[in-house]
N, C-alpha and C positions, 0 to 999 in steps of 0.2 A: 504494500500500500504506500504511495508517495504520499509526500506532504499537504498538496491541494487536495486530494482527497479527504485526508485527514478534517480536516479545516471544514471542507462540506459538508462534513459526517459530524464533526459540533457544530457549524450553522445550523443544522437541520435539528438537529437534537436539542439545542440552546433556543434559537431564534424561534423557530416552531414548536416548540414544546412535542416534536414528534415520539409515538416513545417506539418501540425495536421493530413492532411487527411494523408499522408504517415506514418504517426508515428501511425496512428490506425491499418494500416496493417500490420506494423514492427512488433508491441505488440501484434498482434489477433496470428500472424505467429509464434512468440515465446512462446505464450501461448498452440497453439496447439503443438509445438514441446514440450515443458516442457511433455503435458497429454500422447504424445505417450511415452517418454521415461519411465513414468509410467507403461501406457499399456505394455509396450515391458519388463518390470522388472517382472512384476504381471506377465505375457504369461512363462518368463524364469524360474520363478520358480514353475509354475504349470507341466514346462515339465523336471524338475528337480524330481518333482514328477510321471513320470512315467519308467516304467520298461525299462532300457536298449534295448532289442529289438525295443522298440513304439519309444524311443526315435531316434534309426538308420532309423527306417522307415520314421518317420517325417523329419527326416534331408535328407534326399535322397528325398523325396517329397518336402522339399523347396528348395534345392539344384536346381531339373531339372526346378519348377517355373520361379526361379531366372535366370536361365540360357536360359530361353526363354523369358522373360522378356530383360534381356539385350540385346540376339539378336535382340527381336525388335526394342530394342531405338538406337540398332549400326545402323541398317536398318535406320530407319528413317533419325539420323543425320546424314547417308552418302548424304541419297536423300536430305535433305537442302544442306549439304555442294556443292551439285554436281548444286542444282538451284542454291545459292549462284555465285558459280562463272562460272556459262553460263551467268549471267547476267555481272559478272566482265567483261571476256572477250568479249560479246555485248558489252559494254560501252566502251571498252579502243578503 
């Protein structure tokens, strides 16, 4: 364990009042964000390695992904927000 770690592990513990079981999912969730931003470096320079065209196609193919990906989750959080507050106005 180096020393920035250390440090994050009594920020967390200190600053947060986290106590062990939360701080093993704080650390497991950082640890996985650390390895994607790996993953995602190692993926950008393998399409760094390909040809100009491959490269337009792939970006237009994550592009529309993305773009249907997010209309889902607007989808979705509208229908929470919309259950959300049918229940506000029941209650009030």
């Amino acid at each position: 364990i180096d020393i920035a770690r250390l440090e994050l592990l009594c920020d967390l513990t200190d600053d947060l009042n986290l106590d062990e079981a939360a701080l093993d999912v704080v650390v497991s969730l950082i640890d996985q964000l650390h390895t994607v931003r790996q993953d995602l470096a190692s993926l950008a320079r393998a399409i760094d390695r390909l040809s100009p065209e491959t490269q337009a196609i792939l970006l237009s193919e994550l592009k529309s992904t993305l773009d249907r990906k997010l209309l889902n989750l607007e989808t979705c959080l509208n229908s929470q927000f919309d259950a959300s507050m049918a229940k506000v106005i029941t209650n009030a």
